[in-house]
C-alpha positions as CSV (number, residue, x, y, z in Angstrom):
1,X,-135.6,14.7,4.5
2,X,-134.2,13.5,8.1
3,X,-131.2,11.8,8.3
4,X,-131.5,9.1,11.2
5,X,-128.7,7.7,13.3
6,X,-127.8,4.9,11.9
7,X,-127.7,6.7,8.5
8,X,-125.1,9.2,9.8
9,X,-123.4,6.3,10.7
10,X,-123.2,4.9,7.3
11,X,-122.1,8.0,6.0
12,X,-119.0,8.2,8.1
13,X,-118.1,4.6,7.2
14,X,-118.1,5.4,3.3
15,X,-116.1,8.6,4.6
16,X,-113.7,6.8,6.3
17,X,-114.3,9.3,9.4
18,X,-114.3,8.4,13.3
19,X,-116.9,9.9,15.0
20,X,-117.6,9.4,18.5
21,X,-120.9,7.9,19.6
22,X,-121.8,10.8,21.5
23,X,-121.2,13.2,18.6
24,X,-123.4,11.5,16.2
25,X,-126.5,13.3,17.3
26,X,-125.2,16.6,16.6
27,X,-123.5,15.3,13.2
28,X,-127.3,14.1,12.3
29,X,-128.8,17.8,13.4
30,X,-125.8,19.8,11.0
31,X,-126.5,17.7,8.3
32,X,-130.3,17.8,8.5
33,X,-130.1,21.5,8.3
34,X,-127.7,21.8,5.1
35,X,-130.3,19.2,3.6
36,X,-132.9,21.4,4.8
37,X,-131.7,24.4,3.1
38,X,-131.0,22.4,-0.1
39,X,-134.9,22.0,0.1
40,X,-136.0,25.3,0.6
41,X,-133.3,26.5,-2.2
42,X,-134.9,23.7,-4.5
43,X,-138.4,25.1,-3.7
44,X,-137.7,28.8,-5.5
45,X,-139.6,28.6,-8.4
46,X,-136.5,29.7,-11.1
47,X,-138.3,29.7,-14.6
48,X,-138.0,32.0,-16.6
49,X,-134.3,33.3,-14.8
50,X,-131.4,33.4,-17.0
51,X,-127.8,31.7,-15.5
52,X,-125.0,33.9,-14.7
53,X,-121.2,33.1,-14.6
54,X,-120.7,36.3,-12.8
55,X,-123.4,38.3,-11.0
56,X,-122.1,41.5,-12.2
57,X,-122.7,40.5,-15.6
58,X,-119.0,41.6,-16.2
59,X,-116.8,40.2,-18.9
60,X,-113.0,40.2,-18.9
61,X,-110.7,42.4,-20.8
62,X,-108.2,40.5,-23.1
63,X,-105.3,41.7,-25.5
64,X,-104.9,41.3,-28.7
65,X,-103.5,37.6,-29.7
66,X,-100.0,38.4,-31.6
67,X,-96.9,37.0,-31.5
68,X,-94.0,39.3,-29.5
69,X,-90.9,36.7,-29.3
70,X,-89.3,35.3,-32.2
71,X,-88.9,31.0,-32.7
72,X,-85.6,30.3,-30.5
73,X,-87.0,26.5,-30.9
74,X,-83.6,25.7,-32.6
75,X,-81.4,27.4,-29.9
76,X,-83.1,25.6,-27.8
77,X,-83.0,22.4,-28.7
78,X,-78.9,23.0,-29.3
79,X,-79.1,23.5,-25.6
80,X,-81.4,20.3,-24.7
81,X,-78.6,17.3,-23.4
82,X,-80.9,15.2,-26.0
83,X,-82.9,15.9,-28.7
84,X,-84.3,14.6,-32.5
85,X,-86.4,15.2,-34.9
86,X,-87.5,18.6,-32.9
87,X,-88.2,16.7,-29.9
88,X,-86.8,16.8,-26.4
89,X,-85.6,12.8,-25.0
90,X,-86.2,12.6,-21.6
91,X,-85.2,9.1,-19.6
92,X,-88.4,6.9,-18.9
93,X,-89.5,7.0,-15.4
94,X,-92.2,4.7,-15.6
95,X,-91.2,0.6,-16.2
């Protein structure tokens, strides 16, 4: 695929970029060579290969899920400037 001029100029309107005139040319060659690459990339056969989320295969350690602080949720709330019924009242901000 070969972006043309006027193309490259479309693109930067949608963008909402200024390009020069003169630098269009050379914006039209970059981006005909990353849309190059996404061709070759597209053109490795990939059957058959299994997707990673890490290439290491590694997985992450994690700790046991237990509870270490007791409820304060009471305390808490005797320190909120407002609250009921368990819940914090906070002024509206939005009209």
């Amino acid at each position: 695929m070969s972006l043309e001029r006027s193309e490259v100029e479309g693109i930067a309107q949608l963008a909402r970029l200024k390009i020069e005139a003169a630098d269009i040319d050379s914006y039209a060659t970059g981006l005909n060579n990353i849309l190059n690459l996404v061709d070759q990339m597209q053109a490795v056969d990939t059957t058959g290969v299994e997707p990673l989320a890490n290439p290491l295969d590694a997985v992450q350690r994690l700790r046991v899920d237990e509870v270490t602080e007791a409820n304060q949720r009471e305390l808490f709330q005797t320190l909120a400037p407002q609250a009921e019924a368990g819940l914090y009242l906070v002024p509206k901000v939005i009209e």
